[in-house]
C-alpha positions as CSV (number, residue, x, y, z in Angstrom):
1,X,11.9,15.3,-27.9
2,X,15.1,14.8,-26.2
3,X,14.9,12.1,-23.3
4,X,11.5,11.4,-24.0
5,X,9.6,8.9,-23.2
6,X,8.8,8.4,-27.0
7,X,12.8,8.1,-27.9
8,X,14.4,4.9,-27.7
9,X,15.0,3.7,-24.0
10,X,18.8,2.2,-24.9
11,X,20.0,5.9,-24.2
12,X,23.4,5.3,-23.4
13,X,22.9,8.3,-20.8
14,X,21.3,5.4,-18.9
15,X,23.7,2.7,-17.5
16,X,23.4,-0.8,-15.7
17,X,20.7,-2.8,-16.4
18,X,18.9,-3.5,-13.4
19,X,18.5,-7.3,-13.6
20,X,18.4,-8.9,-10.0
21,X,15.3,-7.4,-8.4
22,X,16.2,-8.6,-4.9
23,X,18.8,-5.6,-5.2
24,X,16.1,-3.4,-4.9
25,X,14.6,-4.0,-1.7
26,X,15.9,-3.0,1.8
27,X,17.0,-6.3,4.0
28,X,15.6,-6.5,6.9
29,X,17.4,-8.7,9.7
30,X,19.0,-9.6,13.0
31,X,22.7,-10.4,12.0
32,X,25.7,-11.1,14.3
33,X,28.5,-8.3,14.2
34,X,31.5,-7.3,15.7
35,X,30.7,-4.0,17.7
36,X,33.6,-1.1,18.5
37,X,33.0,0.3,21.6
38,X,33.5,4.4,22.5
39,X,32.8,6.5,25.5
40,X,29.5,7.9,25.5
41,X,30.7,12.0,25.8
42,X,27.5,12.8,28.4
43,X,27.7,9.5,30.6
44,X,30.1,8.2,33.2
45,X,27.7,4.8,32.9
46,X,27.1,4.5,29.3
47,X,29.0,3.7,26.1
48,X,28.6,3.4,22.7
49,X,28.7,0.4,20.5
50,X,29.4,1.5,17.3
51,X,28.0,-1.3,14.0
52,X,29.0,0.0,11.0
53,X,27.5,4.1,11.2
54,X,25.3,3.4,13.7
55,X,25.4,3.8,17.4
56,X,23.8,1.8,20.5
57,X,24.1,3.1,23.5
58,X,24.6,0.7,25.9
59,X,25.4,-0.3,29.8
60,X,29.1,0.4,30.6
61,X,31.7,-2.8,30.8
62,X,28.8,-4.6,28.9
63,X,30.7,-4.9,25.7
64,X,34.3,-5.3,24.9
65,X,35.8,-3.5,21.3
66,X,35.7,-6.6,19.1
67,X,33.1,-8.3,21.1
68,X,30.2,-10.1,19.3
69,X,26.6,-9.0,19.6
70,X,23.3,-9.5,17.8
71,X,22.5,-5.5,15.8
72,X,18.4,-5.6,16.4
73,X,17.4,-2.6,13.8
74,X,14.9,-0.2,14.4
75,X,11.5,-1.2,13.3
76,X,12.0,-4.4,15.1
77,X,9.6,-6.4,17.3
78,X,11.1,-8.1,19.8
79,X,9.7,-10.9,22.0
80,X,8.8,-10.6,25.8
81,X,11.3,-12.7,27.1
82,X,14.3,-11.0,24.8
83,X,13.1,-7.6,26.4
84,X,13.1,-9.5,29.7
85,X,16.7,-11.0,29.4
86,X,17.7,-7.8,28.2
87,X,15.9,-5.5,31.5
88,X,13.6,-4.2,28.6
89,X,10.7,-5.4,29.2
90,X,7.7,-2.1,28.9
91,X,10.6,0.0,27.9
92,X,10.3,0.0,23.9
93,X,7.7,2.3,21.9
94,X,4.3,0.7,20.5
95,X,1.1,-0.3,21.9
96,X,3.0,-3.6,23.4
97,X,6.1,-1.7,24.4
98,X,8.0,-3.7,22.1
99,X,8.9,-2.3,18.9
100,X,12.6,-0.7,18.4
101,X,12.5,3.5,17.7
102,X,15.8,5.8,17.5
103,X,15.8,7.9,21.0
104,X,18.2,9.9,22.2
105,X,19.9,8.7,25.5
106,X,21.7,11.7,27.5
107,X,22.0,13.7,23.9
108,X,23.5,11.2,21.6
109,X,21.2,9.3,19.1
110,X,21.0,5.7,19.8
111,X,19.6,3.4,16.9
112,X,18.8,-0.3,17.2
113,X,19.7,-2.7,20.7
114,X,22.6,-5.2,20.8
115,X,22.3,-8.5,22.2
116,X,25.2,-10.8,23.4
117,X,26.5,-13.5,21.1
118,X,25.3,-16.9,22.2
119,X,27.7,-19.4,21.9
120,X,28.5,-21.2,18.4
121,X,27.2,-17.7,16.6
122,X,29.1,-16.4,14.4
123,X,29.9,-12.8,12.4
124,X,27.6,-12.3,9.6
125,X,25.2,-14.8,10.6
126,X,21.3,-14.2,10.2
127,X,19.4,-14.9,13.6
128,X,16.4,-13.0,12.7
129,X,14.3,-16.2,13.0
130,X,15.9,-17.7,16.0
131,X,15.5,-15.1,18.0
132,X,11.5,-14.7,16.7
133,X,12.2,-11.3,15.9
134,X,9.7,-9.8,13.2
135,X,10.0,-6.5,11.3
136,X,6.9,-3.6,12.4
137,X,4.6,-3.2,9.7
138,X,2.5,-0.3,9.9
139,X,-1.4,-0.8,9.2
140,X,-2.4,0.8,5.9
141,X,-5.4,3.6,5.9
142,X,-8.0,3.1,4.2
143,X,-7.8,5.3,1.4
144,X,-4.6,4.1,0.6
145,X,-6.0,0.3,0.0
146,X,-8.1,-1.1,-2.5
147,X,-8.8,-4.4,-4.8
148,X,-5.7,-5.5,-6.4
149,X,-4.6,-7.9,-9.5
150,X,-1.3,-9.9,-10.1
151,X,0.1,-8.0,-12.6
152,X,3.5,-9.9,-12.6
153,X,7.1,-8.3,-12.2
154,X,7.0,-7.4,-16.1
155,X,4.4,-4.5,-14.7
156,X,6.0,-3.2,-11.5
157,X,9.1,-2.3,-10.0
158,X,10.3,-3.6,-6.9
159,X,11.8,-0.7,-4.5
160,X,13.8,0.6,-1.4
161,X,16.5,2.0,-0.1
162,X,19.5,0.9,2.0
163,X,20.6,3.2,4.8
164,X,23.8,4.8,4.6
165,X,24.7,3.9,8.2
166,X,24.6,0.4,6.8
167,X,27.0,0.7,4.2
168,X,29.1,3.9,4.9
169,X,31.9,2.6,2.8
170,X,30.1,2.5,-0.9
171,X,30.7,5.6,-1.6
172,X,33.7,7.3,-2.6
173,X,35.1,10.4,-1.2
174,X,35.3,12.8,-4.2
175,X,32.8,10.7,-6.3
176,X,30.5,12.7,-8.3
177,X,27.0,12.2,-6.8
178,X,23.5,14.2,-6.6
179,X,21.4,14.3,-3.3
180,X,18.1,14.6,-3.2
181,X,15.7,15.7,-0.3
182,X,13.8,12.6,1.0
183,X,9.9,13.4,1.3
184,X,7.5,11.9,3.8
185,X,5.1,10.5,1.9
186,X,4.0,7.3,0.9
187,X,5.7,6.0,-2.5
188,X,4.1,5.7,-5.7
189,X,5.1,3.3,-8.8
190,X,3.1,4.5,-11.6
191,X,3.8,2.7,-14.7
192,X,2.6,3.8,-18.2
193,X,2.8,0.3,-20.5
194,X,3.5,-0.3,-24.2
195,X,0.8,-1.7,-26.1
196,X,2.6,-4.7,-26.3
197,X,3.3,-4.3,-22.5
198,X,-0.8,-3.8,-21.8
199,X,-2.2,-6.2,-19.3
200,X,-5.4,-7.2,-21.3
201,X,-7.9,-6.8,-19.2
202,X,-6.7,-3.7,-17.0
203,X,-4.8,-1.9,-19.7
204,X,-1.8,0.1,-20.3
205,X,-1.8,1.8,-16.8
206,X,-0.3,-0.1,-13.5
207,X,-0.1,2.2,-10.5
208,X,1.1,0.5,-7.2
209,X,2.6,0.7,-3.5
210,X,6.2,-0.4,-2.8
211,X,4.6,-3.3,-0.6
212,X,2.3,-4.2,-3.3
213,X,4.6,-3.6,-6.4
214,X,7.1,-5.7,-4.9
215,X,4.7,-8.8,-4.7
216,X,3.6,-7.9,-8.6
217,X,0.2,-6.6,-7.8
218,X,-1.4,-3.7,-9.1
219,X,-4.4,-1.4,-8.0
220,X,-7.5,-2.5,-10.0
221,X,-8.5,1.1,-12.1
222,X,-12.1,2.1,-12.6
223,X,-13.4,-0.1,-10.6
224,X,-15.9,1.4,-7.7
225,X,-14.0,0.1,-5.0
226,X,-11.0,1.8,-6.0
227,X,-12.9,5.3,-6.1
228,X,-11.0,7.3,-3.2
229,X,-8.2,4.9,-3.8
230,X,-5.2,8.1,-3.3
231,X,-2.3,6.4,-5.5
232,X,-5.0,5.8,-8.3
233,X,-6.6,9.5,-7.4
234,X,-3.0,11.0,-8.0
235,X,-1.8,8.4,-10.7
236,X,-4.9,10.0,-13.0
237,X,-4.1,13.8,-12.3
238,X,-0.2,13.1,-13.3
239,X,-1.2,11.0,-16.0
240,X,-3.6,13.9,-17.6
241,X,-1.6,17.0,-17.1
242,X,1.6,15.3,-18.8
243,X,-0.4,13.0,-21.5
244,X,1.7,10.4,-20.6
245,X,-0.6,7.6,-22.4
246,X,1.7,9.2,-25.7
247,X,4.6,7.3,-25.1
248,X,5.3,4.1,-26.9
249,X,7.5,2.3,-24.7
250,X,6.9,1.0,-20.9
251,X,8.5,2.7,-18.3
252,X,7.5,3.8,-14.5
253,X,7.4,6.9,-12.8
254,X,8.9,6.1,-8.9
255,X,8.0,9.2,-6.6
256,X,6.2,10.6,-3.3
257,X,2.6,11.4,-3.0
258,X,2.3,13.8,-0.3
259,X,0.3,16.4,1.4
260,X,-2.7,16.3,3.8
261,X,-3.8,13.5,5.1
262,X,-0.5,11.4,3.6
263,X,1.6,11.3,6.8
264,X,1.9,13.9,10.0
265,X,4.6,16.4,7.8
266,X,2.3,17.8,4.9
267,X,4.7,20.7,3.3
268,X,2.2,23.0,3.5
269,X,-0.3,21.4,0.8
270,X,-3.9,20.8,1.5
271,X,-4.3,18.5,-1.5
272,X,-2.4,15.4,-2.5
273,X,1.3,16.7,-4.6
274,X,3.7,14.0,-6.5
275,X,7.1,14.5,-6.7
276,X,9.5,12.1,-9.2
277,X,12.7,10.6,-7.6
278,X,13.5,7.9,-10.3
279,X,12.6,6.7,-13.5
280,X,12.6,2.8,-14.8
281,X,12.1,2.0,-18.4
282,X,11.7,-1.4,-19.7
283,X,14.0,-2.8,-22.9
284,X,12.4,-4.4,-26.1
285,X,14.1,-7.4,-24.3
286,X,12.1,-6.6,-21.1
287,X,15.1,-5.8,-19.0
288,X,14.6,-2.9,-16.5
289,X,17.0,-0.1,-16.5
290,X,17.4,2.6,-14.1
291,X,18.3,6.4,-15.7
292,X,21.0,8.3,-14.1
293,X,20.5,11.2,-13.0
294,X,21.2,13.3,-16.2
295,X,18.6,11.4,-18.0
296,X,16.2,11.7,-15.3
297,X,16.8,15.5,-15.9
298,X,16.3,15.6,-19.3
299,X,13.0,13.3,-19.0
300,X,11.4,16.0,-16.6
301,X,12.5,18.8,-18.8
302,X,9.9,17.3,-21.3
303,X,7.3,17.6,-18.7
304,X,7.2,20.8,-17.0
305,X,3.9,19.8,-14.9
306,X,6.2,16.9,-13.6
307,X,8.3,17.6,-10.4
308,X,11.1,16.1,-9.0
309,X,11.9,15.6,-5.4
310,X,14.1,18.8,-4.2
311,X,18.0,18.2,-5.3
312,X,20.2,19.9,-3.0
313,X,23.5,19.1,-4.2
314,X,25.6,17.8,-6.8
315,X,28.9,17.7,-6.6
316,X,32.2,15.7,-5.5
317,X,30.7,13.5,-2.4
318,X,31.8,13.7,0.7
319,X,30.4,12.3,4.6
320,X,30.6,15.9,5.7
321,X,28.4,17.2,3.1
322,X,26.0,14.3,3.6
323,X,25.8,15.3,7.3
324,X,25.6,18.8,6.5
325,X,22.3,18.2,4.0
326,X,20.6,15.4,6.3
327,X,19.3,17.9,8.6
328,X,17.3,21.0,8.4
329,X,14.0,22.3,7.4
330,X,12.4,20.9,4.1
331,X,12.4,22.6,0.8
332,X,8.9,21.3,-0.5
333,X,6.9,24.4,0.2
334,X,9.1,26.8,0.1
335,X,8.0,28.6,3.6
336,X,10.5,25.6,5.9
337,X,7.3,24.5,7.2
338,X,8.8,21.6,9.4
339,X,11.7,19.7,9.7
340,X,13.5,17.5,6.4
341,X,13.1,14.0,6.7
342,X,16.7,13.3,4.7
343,X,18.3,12.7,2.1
344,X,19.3,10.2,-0.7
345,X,22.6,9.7,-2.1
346,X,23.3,8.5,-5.2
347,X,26.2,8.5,-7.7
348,X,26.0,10.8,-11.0
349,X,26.3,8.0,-13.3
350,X,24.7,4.5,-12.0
351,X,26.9,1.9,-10.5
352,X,26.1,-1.4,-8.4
353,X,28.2,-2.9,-5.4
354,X,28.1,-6.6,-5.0
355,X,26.8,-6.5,-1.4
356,X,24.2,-3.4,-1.9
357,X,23.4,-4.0,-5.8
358,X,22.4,-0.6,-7.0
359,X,24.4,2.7,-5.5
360,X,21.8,4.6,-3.7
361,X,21.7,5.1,0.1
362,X,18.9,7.5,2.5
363,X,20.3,9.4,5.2
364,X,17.8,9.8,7.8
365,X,17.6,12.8,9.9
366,X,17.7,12.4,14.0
367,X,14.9,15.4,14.6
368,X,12.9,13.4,12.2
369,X,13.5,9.5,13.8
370,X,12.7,11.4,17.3
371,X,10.0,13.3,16.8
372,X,6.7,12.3,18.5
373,X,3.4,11.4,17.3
374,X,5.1,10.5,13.9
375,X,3.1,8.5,10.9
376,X,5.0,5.9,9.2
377,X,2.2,4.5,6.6
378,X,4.8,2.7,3.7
């Protein structure tokens, strides 16, 4: 079976060992930066500060080019008198009126609030903490709960993805790279162990959330607490259409559970669909190792029941392209029944960057950080 999960997982198809598992998880935090400041094209009374690929808009003459100023993200929650210094207070989206969303001020999309440098900051620093700023957490539904174990990091994978406004300079024009349509789902780690991998009293089996997995704790199986448990409901369905138990090495299937009653854009299913984005497998030295995207191919060609996420492009990359792809109607169903979420980027071959770790960036789309009555369940 070529690329199977039963062949030996030191393919050299697959490249980097993934070996510093904080690389996988997307920072979040308040940092001092140097902002560039641009006219805002629909506004005699606003500008633009521009961090790194994102834009603020902000008051005119508040910000100088080269000015310092504290980037508050989206998702942020910010305290009362912060929104009051900043003539924000019951302006924000939430129940409190205090949690950071994208909006679009006079037709340009503005993501994340700046703050002025106090004295004695300084670029790069972290004030996440001295400001008392927290990062939104959205409450999880109930049938996406349930009883838990410590499985330990040997049994999950620890996941997330930077955004490409962040780091716009990691990738390189004309680099080969595939793009892949970005679901809105909720992600799904579902990891099929080695005997000698097993946990011993739960078994060779470890399906987990990205909050969960990244704390090493699994979802309990066949217990009656777990019974609507949705990961555990899909994890079973995947596992029995692709006998998946067959394989004699660990590795973990990373992908999107979606549908009805996931999130508020459903693709047209009525019942619960998993789509693959990456695959993980485990060494006989226990080192994890992300496959490129050839290998990731050649894996799902051994499981025709298995389904990626939609790719959209492979090819030379370019910002152009990326901008082009980030927008539009999704793929999924077949019938463009709403708008795409995004897009992920990711080189051809794997490759790591010493400030992002592994190369892989989401590019979000603006109808989709706007839109109204939105679910964001992780």
């Amino acid at each position: 079976m070529s690329g199977s999960v039963t062949s030996c997982p030191d393919n050299p198809i697959i490249t980097e060992l993934f070996t510093d598992r904080r690389f996988a998880m997307a920072s979040f935090k308040v940092e001092v930066v140097r902002v560039e400041i641009t006219p805002h094209p629909n506004a005699d009374r606003l500008e633009l500060a521009n961090v790194g690929g994102y834009h603020v808009v902000v008051g005119k003459g508040t910000y100088e080019t080269g000015d310092l100023a504290a980037y508050i993200p989206e998702a942020a929650l910010v305290p009362e008198e912060i929104l009051t210094e900043m003539g924000l207070r019951g302006k924000l989206d939430g129940p409190q009126r205090n949690r950071v969303k994208a909006r679009r001020l006079r037709g340009i999309l503005s993501q994340g609030l700046c703050y002025p440098a106090k004295p004695g900051w300084a670029e790069g620093q972290d004030v996440t903490e001295e400001l008392g700023i927290t990062k939104y957490e959205p409450p999880v539904p109930v049938h996406m709960d349930g009883q838990i174990y410590a499985a330990g990091p040997e049994r999950t994978v620890r996941y997330d993805i930077e955004n490409f406004k962040r780091y716009p300079d990691v990738l390189q024009e004309g680099e080969g790279v595939v793009i892949a349509e970005k679901l809105h789902g909720t992600f799904m780690c579902l990891g099929i162990l080695s005997e000698e991998d097993a946990h011993p009293e739960y078994g060779r089996i470890a399906v987990t959330s990205k909050g969960l997995g990244a704390r090493g704790l699994v979802f309990k199986p066949d217990v009656p607490e777990n019974e609507n448990n949705l990961y555990l409901r899909v994890a079973k369905q995947v596992i029995a259409e692709n006998n998946l138990l067959d394989a004699r090495h660990t590795f973990f299937l990373l992908g999107e559970v979606y549908g009805s009653g996931v999130q508020d854009l459903t693709y047209g299913s009525r019942d619960p669909g998993f789509r693959v984005f990456d695959l993980v497998i485990t060494d006989s030295e226990g080192q994890q190792t992300f496959a490129d995207d050839s290998y990731l191919t050649a894996f799902l060609e051994d499981f025709p029941n298995l389904e990626r996420v939609p790719v959209l492009y492979r090819g030379p990359f370019s910002k152009e392209v990326l901008r082009e792809l980030t927008d539009g109607k999704e793929t999924v169903s077949g019938e463009a029944s709403h708008i795409r979420e995004g897009v992920v980027v990711r080189p051809l071959e794997e490759r790591r960057d010493p400030r992002l770790g592994r190369v892989q960036l989401k590019s979000i789309s603006a109808d989709y950080l706007t839109r109204r009555g939105g679910t964001e369940y992780t």
